[in-house]
C-alpha positions in Angstrom: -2.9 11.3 -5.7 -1.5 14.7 -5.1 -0.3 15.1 -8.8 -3.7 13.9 -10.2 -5.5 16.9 -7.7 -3.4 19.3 -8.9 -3.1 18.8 -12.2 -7.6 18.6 -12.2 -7.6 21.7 -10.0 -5.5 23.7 -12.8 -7.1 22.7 -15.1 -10.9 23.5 -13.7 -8.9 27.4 -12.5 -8.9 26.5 -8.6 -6.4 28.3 -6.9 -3.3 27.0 -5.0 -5.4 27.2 -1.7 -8.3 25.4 -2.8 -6.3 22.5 -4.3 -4.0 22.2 -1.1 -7.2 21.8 0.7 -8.4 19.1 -1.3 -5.3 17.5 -0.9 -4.9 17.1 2.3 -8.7 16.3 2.7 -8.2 13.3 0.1 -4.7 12.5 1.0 -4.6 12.8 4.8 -6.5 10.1 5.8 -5.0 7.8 3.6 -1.2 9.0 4.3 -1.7 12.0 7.2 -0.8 14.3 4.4 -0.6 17.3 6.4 -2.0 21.2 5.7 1.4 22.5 5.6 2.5 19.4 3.2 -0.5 20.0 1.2 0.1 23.4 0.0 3.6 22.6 -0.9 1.9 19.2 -3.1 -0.4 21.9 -4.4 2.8 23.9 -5.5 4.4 20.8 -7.3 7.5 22.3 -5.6 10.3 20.3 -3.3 11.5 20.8 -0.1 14.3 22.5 -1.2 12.7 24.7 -3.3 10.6 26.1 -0.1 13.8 26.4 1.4 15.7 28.6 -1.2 12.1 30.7 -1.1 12.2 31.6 3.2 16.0 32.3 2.4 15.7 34.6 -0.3 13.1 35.9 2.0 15.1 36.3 4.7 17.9 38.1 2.6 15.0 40.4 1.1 14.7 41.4 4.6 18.6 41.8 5.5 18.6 39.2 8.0 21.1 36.6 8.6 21.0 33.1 6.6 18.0 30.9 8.6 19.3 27.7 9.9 16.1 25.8 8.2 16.8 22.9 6.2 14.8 20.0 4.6 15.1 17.9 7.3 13.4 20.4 9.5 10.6 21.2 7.0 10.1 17.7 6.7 9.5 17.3 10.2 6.9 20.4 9.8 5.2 18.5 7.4 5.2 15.1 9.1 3.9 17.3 12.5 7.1 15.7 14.6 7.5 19.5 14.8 5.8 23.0 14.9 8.0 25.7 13.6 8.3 28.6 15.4 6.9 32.5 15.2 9.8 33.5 12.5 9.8 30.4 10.3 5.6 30.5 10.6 5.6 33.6 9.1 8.1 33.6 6.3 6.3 29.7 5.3 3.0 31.8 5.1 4.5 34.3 3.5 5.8 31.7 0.9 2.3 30.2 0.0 0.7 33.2 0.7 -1.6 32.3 3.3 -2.5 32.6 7.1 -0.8 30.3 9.8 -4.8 28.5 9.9 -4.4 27.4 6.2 -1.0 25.8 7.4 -2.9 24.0 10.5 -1.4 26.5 12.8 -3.5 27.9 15.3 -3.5 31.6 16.5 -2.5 34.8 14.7 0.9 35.6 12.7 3.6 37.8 14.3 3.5 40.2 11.6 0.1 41.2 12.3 -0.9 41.2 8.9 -2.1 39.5 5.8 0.3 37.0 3.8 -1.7 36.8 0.2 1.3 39.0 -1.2 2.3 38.4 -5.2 6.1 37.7 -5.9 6.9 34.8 -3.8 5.7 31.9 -5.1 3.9 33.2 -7.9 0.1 33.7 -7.2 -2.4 32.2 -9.0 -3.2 34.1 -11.7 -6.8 34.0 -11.0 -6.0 35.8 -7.8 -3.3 38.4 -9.4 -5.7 39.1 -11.7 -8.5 39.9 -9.8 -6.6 41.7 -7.6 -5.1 44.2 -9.9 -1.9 44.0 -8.7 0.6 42.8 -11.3 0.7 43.9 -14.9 0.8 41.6 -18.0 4.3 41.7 -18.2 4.9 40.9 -15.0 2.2 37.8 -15.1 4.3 36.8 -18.2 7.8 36.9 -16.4 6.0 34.2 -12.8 5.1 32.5 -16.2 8.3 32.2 -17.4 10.1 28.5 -18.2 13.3 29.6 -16.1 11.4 30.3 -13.5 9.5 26.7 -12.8 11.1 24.8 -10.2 13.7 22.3 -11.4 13.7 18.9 -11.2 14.8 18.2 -7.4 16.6 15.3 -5.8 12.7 14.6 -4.5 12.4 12.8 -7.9 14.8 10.1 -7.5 12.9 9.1 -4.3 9.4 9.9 -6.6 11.3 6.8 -8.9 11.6 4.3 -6.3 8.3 5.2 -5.0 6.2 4.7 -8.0 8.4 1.8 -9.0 7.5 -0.1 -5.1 3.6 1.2 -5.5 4.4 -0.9 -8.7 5.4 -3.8 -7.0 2.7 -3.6 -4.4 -0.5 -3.2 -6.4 -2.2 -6.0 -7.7 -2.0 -4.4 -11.7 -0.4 -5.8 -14.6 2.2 -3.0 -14.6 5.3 -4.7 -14.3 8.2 -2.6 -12.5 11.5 -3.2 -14.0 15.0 -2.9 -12.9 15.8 -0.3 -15.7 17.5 2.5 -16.5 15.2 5.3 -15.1 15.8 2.8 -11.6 19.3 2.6 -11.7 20.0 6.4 -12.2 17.8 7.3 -9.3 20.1 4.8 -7.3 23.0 6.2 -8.8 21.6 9.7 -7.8 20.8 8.7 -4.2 24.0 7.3 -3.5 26.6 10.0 -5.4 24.3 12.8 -3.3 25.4 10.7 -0.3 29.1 10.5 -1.0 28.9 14.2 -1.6 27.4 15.0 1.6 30.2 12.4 3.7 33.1 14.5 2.2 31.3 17.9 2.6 28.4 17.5 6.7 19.1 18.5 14.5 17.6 15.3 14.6 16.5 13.4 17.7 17.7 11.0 19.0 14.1 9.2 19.1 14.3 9.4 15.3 17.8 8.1 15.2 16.3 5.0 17.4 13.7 4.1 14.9 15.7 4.2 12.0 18.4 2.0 13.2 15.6 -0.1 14.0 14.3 0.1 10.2 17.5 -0.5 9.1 18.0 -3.5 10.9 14.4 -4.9 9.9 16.0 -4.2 6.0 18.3 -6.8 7.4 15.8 -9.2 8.5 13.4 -8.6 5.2 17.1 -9.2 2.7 16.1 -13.6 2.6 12.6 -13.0 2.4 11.6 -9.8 0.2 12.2 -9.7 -3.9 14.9 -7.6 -4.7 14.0 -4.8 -6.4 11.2 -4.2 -4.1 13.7 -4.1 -0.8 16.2 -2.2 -3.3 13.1 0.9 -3.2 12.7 0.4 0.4 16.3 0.7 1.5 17.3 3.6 -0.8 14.1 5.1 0.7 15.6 5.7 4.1 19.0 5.9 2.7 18.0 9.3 0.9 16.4 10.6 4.3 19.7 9.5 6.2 20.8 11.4 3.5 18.7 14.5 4.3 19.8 14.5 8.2 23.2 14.6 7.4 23.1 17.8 5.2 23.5 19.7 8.3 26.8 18.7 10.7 25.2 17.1 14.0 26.5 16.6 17.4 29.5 14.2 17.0 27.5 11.4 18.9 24.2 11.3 16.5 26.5 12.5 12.8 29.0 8.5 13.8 25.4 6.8 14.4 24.0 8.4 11.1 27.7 7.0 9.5 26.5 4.2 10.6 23.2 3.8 9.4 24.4 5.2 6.1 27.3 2.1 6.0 24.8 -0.3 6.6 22.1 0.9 4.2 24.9 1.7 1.6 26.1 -2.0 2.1 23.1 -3.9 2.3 22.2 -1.8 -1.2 25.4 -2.7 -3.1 24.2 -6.4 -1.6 21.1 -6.1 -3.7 22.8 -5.1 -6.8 24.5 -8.1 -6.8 21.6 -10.1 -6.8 20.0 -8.1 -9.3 23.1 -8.4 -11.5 24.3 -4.8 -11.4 28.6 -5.3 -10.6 29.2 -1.9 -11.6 26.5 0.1 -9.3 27.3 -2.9 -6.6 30.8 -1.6 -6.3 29.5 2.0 -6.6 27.6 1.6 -3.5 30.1 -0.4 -1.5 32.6 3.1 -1.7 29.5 4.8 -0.4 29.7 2.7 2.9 33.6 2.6 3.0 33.2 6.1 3.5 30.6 5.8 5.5 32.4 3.6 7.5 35.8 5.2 7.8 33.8 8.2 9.8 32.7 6.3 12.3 36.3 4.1 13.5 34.3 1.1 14.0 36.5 -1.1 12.4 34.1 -4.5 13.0 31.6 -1.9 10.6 35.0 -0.9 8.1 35.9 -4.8 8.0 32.2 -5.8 6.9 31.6 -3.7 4.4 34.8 -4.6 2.8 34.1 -8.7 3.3 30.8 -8.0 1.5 32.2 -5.9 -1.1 34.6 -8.7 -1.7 31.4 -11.0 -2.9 31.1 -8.6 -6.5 34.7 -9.7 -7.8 33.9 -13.4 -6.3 31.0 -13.2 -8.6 31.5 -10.7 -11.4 35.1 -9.8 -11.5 38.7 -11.5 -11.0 38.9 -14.1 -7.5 42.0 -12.9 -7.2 40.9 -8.9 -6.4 38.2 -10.8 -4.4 41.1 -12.4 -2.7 42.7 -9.3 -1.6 39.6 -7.7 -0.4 39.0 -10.5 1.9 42.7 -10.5 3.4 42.2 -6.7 4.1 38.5 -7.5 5.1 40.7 -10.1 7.9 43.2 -7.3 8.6 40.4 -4.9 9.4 38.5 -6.6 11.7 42.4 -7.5 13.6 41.1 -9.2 16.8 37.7 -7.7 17.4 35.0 -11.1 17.8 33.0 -9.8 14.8 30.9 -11.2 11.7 34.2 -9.9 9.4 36.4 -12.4 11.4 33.9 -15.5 10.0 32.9 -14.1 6.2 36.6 -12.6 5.7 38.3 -16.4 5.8 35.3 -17.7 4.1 35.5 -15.7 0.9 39.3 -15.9 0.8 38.5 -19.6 0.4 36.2 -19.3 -2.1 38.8 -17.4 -3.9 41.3 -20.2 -4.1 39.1 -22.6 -4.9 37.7 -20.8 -7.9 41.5 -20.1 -9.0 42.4 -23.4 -8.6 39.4 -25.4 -10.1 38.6 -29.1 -9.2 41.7 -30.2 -10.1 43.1 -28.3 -7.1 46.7 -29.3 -5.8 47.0 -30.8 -2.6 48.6 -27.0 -1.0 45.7 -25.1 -2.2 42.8 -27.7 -0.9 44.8 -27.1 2.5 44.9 -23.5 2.3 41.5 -23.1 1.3 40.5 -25.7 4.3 42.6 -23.5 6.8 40.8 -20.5 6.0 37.6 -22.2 6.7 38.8 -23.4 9.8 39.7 -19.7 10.5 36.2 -19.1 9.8 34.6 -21.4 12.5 37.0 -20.8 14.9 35.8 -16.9 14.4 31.8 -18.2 14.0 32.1 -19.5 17.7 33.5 -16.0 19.0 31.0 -14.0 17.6 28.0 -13.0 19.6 24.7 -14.6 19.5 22.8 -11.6 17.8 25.1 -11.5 15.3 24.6 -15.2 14.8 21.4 -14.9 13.4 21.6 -12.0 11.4 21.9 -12.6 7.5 22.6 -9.0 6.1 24.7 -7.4 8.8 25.7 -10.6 10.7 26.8 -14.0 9.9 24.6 -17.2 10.3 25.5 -21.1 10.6 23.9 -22.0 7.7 25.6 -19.5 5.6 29.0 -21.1 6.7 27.7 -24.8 6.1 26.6 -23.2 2.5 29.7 -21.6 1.6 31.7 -24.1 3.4 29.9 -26.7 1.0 30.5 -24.2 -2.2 34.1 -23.9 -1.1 34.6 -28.0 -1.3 32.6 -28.7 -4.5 34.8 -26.2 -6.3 37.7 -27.7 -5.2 36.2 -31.0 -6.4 35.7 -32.5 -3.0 32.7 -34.2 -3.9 32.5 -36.6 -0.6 33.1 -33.5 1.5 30.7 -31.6 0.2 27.8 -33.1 -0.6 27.8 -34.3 3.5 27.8 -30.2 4.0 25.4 -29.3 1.5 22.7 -31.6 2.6 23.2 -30.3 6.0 23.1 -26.5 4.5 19.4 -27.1 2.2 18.0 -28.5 5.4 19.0 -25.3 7.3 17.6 -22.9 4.1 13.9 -23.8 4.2 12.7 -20.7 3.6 15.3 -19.1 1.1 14.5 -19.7 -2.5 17.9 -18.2 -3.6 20.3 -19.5 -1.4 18.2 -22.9 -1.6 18.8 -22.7 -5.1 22.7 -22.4 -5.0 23.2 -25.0 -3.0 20.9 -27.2 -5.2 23.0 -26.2 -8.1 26.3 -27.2 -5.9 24.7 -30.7 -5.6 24.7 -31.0 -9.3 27.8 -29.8 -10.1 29.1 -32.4 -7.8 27.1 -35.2 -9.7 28.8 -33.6 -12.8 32.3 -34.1 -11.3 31.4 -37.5 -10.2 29.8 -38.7 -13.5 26.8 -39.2 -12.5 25.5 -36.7 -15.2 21.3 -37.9 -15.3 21.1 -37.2 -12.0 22.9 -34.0 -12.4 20.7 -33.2 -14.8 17.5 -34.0 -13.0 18.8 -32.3 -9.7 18.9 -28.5 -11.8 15.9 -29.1 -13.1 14.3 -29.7 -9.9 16.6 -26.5 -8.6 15.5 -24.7 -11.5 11.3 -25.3 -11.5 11.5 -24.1 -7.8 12.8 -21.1 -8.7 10.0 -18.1 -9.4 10.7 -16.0 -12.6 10.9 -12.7 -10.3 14.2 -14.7 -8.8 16.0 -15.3 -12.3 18.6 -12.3 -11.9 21.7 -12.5 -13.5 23.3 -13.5 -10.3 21.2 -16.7 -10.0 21.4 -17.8 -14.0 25.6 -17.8 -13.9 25.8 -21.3 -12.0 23.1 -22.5 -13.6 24.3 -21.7 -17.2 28.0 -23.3 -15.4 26.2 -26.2 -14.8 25.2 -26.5 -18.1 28.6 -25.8 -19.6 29.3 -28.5 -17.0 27.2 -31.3 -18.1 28.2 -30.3 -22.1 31.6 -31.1 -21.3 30.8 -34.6 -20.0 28.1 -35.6 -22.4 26.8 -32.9 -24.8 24.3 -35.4 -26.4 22.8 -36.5 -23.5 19.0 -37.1 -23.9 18.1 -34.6 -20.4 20.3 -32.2 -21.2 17.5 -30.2 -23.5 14.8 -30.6 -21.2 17.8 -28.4 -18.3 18.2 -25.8 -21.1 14.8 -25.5 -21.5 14.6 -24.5 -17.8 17.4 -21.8 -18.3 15.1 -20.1 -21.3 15.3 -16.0 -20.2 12.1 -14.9 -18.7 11.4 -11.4 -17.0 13.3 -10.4 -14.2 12.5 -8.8 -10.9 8.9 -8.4 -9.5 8.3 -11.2 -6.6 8.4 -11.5 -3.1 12.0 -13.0 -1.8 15.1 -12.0 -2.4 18.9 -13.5 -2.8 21.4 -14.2 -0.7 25.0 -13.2 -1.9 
């Protein structure tokens, strides 16, 4: 809405102060667009480039380097806080206005007028008709190298447009492309770069561990893509509050939050197919991680990153991952200690195949012994957490996945009936397990009613869920069922179901 005002107000000759008006009269009620955010909307500048501007200021007038960051402008503009007499009069002096126009009450220190030329540029309807600048200089504010460049504002302007996408009711269709993935990419290299280089309250800290933990609750239930904009959202602000080093107790919670978000993202490129970003953002939270000690944290993000080789990559790498996953978490009751075990055997089973020898189906039936021994340790909340915890029907799932791989039919259709029953309300994960059911049919013969059981799987499934990560077991089903009997009559009625169709709009997500 902002862009649209400004870009009518330039074109009609209003000035910077008259559109910054009309934004914050249009856009404040709507989304309490403030006055001080509206002049810098009316700018089409960033927050950093209103930073650079008080600096240069503040050099101009040989003082030392202010301590003013983005994070603290943002709070300016959000009104969680009111900058003080200095910073008031250099941000007037910035958009050339009084501390009124801002939404400031009472006089500036300086005593005197702000609508000075040179700082921002003034509109040239103003220069002009005050006489003050020559042509030449009108030409050099004009110049190409001096309009703003594009800021790390835009990646979040990306995700933004992409969720209004998802949330209107239009026929736009918001795609996981590439103008999506390089503003995720963006987000989370500005992150790493931050970790290896780092005042907010401890109020805000509060509610954005609480957000973060809702992302948590919203990863069975929201589409992908749409979470993916949410998450990366508050990742980038997390971002923001670290650019400045904080007292040691807030900077590990922040580590936290930042291993978490980072975690539950590379999560979400799983399910939207993307291995290589996946891993990408799982190195994000290691390092995360590895600042705060927590080694429950360190241990979990490792377990989960362990799921992109499980699905995309070699099960043996997967394997390792989830014996240093184990090693990490060492004795500490934890959601690691239960997932670890779990994907190590999922590994073997997947190495192994259905014709399994005897060793390896004991192995693989230790570990998830391991992992119910660990499942009765952990504590309650992390019980019925899905993202950052780890829940019973997730192990009767996996547990189930771990046995039809191994060709344990008997085994695992008991635990996979039990699992669908417990997975009501996730499409995905319902999905999977539907698909185990069938492959177990497959292995027992019984190929119609293999067939018939992924058709059924696949007609439950929305097209906004068809993500690469949910199409590989169907298509291995299929490859499945081809092996047994590739002229059976049902089989082209299946493949008709596995026919590509768009990906990633809807409403729930998947559950890697």
């Amino acid at each position: 809405m902002a862009r649209r005002i400004r870009a009518k107000g330039l074109a009609t000759g209003r000035t910077s102060a008259q559109i910054a008006e009309e934004i914050h009269e249009n856009c404040g009620p709507q989304f309490g667009t403030t006055k001080i955010k509206g002049h810098r909307l009316a700018h089409g500048i960033a927050l950093a480039d209103v930073i650079e501007q008080v600096r240069a200021l503040f050099d101009r007038d040989a003082k030392a380097p202010p301590g003013i960051g983005e994070t603290l402008l943002s709070a300016y503009e959000s009104g969680l806080k009111r900058p003080g007499p200095e910073y008031l009069h250099y941000l007037c002096s910035v958009y050339r206005v009084e501390p009124g126009a801002l939404g400031y009450d009472g006089p500036c220190i300086c005593g005197h007028g702000h609508r000075m030329p040179g700082v921002l540029g003034a509109d040239v309807k103003e220069r002009t008709n005050a006489g003050s600048n020559s042509p030449r200089e009108l030409l050099i504010h004009q110049r190409p190298d001096a309009i703003p460049s594009p800021s790390d504002e835009e990646d979040e302007n990306i995700l933004r447009r992409t969720l209004l996408k998802l949330l209107s009711n239009s026929t736009q269709t918001a795609k996981f492309d590439g103008e999506v993935l390089g503003a995720a990419e963006g987000i989370r290299r500005r992150m790493d770069n931050i970790l290896v280089s780092a005042t907010v309250s401890p109020a805000m800290l509060d509610q954005w561990e609480e957000a973060t933990l809702a992302f948590g609750r919203q990863y069975t239930t929201t589409a992908p893509l749409r979470l993916l904009c949410d998450v990366l959202l508050e990742l980038s602000a997390v971002r923001s509050a670290m650019s400045f080093r904080q007292p040691i107790d807030l900077q590990e919670r922040l580590c936290r939050m930042a291993a978490q978000l980072a975690g539950l993202s590379g999560m979400i490129m799983i399910n939207l197919g993307d291995h290589r970003l996946a891993r990408a953002f799982f190195r994000t939270g290691r390092t995360a991680a590895d600042e705060t000690g927590d080694r429950a944290l360190r241990a979990w993000v490792t377990a989960r990153e362990a799921l992109v080789p499980l699905y995309y990559g070699d099960a043996r790498e997967a394997l390792n991952l989830a014996k240093k996953s184990r090693d990490l978490a060492g004795q500490t009751p934890c959601a690691a200690q239960a997932m670890a075990p779990v994907v190590e055997a999922r590994a073997l089973a997947m190495i192994s195949g259905t014709d399994s020898k005897k060793e390896v189906v004991d192995q693989a039936k230790r570990a998830l012994a391991r992992a119910r021994n660990a499942f009765s340790h952990m504590k309650s909340h992390e019980r019925e957490d899905m993202a950052f915890g780890y829940t019973e029907r997730q192990l009767y799932f996996y547990q189930g996945d771990v046995l039809t791989k191994l060709g344990q039919t008997l085994e695992a259709e008991v635990v996979l009936d039990q699992a669908l029953d417990k997975y009501q309300d996730h499409i995905i994960d319902q999905t999977l397990i539907r698909l185990d059911r069938a492959q177990c049919r497959v292995i027992e013969g019984e190929v119609g009613e293999a067939i018939a059981m992924g058709i059924e799987a696949m007609k439950l499934l929305g097209p906004e869920y068809r993500t690469d990560f949910i199409m590989r077991p169907a298509v291995a089903l299929e490859q499945s069922i081809k092996a047994r009997d590739a002229n059976h009559p049902d089989l082209a009625a299946f493949q008709e179901q596995l026919r590509p169709s768009e990906l990633a709009i809807g409403e729930g997500n998947g559950g890697a």
